[in-house]
C-alpha positions in Angstrom: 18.2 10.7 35.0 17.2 7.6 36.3 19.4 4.3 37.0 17.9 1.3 36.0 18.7 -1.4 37.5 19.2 1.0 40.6 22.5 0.5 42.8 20.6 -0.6 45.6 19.3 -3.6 43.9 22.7 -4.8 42.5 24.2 -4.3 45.7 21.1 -7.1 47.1 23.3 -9.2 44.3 27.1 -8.0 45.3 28.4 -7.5 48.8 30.3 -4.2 48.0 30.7 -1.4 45.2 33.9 -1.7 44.6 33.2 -5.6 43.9 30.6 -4.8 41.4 32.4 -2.1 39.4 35.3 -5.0 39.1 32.3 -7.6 38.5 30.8 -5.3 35.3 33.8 -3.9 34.1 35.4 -7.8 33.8 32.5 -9.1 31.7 32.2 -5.9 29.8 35.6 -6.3 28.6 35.5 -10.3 28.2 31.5 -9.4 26.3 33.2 -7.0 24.2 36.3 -8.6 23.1 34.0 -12.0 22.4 31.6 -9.3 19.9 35.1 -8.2 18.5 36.7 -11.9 17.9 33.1 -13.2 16.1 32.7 -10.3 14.3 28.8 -9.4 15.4 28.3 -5.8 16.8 26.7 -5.8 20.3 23.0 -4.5 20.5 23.7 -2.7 23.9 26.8 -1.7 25.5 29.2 -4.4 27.0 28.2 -2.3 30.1 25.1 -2.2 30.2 24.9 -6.0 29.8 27.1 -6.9 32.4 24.7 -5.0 34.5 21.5 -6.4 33.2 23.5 -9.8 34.3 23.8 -9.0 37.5 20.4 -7.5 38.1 19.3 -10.8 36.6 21.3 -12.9 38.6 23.3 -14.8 36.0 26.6 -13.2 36.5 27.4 -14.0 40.4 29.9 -13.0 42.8 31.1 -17.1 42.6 31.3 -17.5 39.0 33.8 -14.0 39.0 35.8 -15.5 41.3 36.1 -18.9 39.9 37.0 -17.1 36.7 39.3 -15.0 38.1 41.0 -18.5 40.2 41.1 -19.9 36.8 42.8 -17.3 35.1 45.8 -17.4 37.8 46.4 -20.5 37.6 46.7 -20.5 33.6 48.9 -17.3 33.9 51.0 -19.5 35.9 51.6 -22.4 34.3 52.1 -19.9 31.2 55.5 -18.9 33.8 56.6 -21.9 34.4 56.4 -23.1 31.1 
């Protein structure tokens, strides 16, 4: 069985393999749980999207960790609140 898009050309997009399983399985959960709260199935797997983005280049290293800066900081004003 064949991988498509193959490791080797996600890695060109992600520095390490550990950051791209935490990349795909982020937006997988975030694509699913946006399918679940409008009520419209998904046409492919949450997985296999998030991969397809970062093959394509739309979901970047950057915008994960922007996400993820943006996250921590509402989780703590949520504490101090």
């Amino acid at each position: 069985m064949l991988l498509y898009p193959a490791i080797k050309d996600l890695l060109n997009q992600v520095p390490s393999r550990y950051m791209l399983v935490n990349m795909v399985a982020n937006r997988a959960r975030k694509l699913s749980s946006e399918a679940e709260n409008s009520g419209e199935p998904l046409e492919e797997k949450a997985v296999s999207l998030a991969i397809h983005e970062v093959a394509n280049g739309t979901l970047r290293v950057e915008d994960m960790e922007q996400e993820q800066e943006q996250e921590q900081n509402q989780d703590q004003d949520q504490a101090e609140a």
